[in-house]
VOPAGU-2260 file (C-alpha; in pm, 1 decimal, decimal comma):
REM VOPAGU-2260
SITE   aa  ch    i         X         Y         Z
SITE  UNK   A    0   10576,6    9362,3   -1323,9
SITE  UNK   A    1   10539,9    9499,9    -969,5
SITE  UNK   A    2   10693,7    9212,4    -863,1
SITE  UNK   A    3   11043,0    9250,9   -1066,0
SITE  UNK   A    4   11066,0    9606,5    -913,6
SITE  UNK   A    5   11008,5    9537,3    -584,8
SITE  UNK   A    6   11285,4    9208,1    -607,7
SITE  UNK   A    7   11544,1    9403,0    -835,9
SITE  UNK   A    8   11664,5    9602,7    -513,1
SITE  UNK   A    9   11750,2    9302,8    -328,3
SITE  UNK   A   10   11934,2    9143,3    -653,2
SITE  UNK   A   11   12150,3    9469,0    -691,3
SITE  UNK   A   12   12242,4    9479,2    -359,2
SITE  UNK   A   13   12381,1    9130,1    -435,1
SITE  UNK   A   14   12562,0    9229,2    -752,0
SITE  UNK   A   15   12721,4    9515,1    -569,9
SITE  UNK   A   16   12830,5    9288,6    -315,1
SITE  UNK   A   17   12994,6    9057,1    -570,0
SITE  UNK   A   18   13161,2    9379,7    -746,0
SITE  UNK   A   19   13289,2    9511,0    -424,5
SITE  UNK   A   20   13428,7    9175,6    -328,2
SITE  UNK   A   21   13589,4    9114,6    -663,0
SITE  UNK   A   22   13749,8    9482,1    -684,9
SITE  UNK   A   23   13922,3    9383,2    -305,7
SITE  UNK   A   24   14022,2    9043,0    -373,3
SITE  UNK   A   25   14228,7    9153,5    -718,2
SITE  UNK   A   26   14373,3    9423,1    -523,3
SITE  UNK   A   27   14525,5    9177,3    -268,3
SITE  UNK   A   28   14633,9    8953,8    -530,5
SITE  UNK   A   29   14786,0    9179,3    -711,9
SITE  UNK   A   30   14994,2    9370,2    -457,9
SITE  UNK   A   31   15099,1    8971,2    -342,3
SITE  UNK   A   32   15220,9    8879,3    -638,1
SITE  UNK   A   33   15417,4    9210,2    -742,8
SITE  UNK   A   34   15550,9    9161,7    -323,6
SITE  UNK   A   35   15379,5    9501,9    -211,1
SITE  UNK   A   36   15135,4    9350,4      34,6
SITE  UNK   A   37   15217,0    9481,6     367,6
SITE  UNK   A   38   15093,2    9128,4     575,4
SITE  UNK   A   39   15204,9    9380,6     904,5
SITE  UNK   A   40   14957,3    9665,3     797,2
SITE  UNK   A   41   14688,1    9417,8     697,0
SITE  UNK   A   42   14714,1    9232,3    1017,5
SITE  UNK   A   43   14694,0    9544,3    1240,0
SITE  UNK   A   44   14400,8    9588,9    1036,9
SITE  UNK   A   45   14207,8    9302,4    1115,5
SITE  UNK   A   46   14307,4    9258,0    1471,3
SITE  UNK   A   47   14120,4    9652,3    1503,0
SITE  UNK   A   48   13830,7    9539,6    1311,4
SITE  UNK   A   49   13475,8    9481,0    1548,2
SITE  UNK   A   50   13349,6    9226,9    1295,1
SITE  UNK   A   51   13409,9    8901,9    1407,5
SITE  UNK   A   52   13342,6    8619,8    1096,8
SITE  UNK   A   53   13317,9    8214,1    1222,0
């Protein structure tokens, strides 16, 4: 038992990963396809963003 607890952290991190991901992704797709994704907003965005992702 004292194993699930101390592992159930680490998989609920993961879930809320997924979650958070999902939520964003539907977002974008759905401002796409309705044409109210501002690509000039979204690029400023990125180009000020620190992380860098290879």
């Amino acid at each position: 038992m004292a194993l699930v607890i101390s592992v159930d952290p680490i998989v609920d991190m993961g879930r809320t990963l997924v979650n958070i991901n999902d939520s964003i992704i539907a977002g974008l797709l759905t401002a796409k396809h309705n044409d109210l994704l501002d690509t000039k907003v979204l690029a400023e965005a990125q180009s000020k963003s620190t992380l860098i992702i290879h």
